[in-house]
N, C-alpha and C positions, 0 to 999 in steps of 0.2 A: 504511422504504423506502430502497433504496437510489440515490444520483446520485452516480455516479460513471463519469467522462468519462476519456477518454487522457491519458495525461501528455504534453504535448508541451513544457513549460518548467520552468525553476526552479522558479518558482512555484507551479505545478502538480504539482511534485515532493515539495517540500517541504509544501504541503500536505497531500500523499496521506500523506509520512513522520509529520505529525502525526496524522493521524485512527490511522495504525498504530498509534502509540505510546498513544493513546487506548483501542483497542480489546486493547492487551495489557498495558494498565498489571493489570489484575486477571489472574483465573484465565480463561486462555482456554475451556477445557472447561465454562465456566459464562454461555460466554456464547451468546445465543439463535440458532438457525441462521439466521439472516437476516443478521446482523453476523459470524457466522462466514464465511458467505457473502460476507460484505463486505471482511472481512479477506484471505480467501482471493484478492480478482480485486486487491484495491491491492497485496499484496503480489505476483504476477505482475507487474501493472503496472510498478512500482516498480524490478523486476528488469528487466527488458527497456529499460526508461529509464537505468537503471544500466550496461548493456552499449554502452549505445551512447555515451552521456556521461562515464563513469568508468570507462574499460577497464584492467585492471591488464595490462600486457606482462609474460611469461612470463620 
């Protein structure tokens, strides 16, 4: 099941970046739709937190 909440801080950042790294440390295509599902909303997440917090100027 999945808890997963907004990223609103570091913390919260970096831990979503762990669980990522967790769920792609193997073959993703093996892993069961429920964590794929999982992986799929942290890494939006993570992005949108990333836009806002670590903006690269053009």
């Amino acid at each position: 099941m999945m808890n997963i909440k907004p990223i609103r801080t570091k913390d919260d950042y970096k831990a979503a970046m762990t669980r990522i790294s967790e769920l792609t440390s193997g073959d993703p295509d093996a892993l069961p739709d429920i964590e794929f599902d999982e992986l799929e909303v942290l890494t939006i997440l993570a992005e949108a937190y990333e836009s806002v917090h670590y903006k690269i100027e053009a």
